[in-house]
N, C-alpha and C positions, 0 to 999 in steps of 0.2 A: 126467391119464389120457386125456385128447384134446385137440384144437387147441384148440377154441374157449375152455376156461376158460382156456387157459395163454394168449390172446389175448387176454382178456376181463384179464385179470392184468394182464398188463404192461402193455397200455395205460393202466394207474392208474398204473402208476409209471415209463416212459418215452417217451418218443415212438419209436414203432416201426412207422418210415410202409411199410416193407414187408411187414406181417404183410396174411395173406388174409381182406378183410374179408365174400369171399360164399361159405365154406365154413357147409355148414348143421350148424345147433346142435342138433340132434338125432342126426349121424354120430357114428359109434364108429371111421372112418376117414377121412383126409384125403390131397389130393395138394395137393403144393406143386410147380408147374410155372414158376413166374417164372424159374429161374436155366436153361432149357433153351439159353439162347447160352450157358452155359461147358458145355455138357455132361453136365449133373446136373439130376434131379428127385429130390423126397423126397417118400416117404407114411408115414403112421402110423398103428400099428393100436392101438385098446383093446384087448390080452392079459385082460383081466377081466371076464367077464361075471358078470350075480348068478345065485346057486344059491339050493337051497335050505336050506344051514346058513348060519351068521352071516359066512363069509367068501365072497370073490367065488370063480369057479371059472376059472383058466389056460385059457381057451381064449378063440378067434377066431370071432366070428359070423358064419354061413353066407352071409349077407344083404350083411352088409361088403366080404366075400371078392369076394362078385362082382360088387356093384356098382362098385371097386377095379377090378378086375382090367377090367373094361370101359371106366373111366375111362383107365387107363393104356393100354388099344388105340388109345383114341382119340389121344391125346397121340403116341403113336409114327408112328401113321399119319400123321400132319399132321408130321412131321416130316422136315426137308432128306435127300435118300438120302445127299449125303458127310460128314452130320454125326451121328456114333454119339451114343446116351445110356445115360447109366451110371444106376442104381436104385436108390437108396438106401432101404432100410425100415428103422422104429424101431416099437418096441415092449417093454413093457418083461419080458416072458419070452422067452426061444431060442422060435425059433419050428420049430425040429428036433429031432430025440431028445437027450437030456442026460439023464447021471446026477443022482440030489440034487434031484429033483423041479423041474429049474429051467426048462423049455419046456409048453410050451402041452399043453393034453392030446389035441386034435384036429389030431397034426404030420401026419398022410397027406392032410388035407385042404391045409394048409398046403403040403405040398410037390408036389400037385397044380396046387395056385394056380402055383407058380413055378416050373412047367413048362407053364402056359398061358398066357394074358394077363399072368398076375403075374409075368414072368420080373424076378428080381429079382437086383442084381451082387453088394451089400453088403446086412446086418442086422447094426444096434447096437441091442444090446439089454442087460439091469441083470439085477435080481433076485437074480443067485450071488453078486454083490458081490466079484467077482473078474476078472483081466484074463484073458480065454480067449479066442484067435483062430487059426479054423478056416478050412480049406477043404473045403466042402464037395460033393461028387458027387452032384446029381440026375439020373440018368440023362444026358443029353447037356448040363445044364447046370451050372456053375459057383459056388456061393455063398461069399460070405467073411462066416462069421458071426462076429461079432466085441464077446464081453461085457466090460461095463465094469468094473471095482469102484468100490467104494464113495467117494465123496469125504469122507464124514462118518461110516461107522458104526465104531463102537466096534471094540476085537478082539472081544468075545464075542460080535457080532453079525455077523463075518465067517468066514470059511473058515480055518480054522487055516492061518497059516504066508503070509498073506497081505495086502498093505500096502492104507494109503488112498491112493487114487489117482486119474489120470485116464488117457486112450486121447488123443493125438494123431495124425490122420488128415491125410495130405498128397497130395490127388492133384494129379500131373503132366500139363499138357498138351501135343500137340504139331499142330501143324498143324489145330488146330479140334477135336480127340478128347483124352478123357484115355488116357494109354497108360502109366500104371503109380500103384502105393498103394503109398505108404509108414505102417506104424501104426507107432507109438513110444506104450510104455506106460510112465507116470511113475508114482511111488508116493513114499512120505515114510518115509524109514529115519529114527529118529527124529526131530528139527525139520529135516531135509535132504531136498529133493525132487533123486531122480533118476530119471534115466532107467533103467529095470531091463528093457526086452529091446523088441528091433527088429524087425518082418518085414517083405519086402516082396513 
């Protein structure tokens, strides 16, 4: 659900000398800035805050939003003017409208964020348990929201008519910039994994 336990995780079971050891453990949001020489930073949001029934409630904390969204000014400013970056966010509901209750419930907030500081290129994100990949128009800017499905859940706990699978993400670079994505979405028709649809 956020960096630090998945941090706190692996470190028992591999050596994982590039995970971020001064991200704080109290955040419900994280930036990963190491890989900014190939052109890519990733952040992630907690999608679940608690309510007040017994389960959490899809939405993005106000607090996250903009402490984020100021992190990432800061990261852009400081960065080379001939060398573009590309934004990758994770979170595990759409963080835009979607039918089937599958995105966050505060999306106007969210799509304020990434037309501010949080301008953001890509979002992977789970929950439909299906491969859905979008382009999306925020006003003057561009998102490729892009859901996973499931690697493990059953059919009854999937989208009628929809395989277990994963999303292959390949961006190209040239000259110091990425300058195109290719996704390739795999699924398993009975014991056979293939590849079942390409966009770029």
């Amino acid at each position: 659900y956020a960096y630090v336990p998945f941090r706190d995780y692996i470190s028992k079971i591999a050596d994982c000398p590039l995970l971020e050891p001064d991200i704080d453990s109290n955040s419900l949001a994280w930036l990963e800035t190491r890989f900014r020489h190939l052109g890519v930073i990733f952040y992630g949001l907690n999608t679940s805050v608690p309510s007040s029934s017994d389960l959490p409630e899809p939405k993005v904390d106000s607090s996250d939003l903009g402490k984020l969204g100021k992190k990432l000014n800061e990261v852009k400013k400081n960065q080379n003017e001939d060398q573009s970056l590309i934004v990758i966010g994770m979170g595990h509901h759409s963080p835009v409208a979607m039918a089937d209750d599958c995105a966050v419930k505060n999306v106007k907030e969210m799509e304020e964020f990434f037309q501010g500081n949080g301008k953001t290129h890509v979002f992977l994100h789970g929950h439909c348990h299906e491969a859905d990949i979008r382009n999306i128009e925020l006003h003057d800017e561009r998102l490729v929201r892009i859901g996973a499905p499931s690697f493990s859940q059953t059919a009854k706990d999937r989208p009628e008519d929809t395989f277990r699978g994963f999303n292959l993400l390949t961006f190209t670079r040239k000259n110091h910039k990425i300058v195109s994505l290719r996704i390739e979405s795999f699924g398993w028709i009975g014991s056979i994994l293939k590849c079942i649809d390409t966009k770029k």
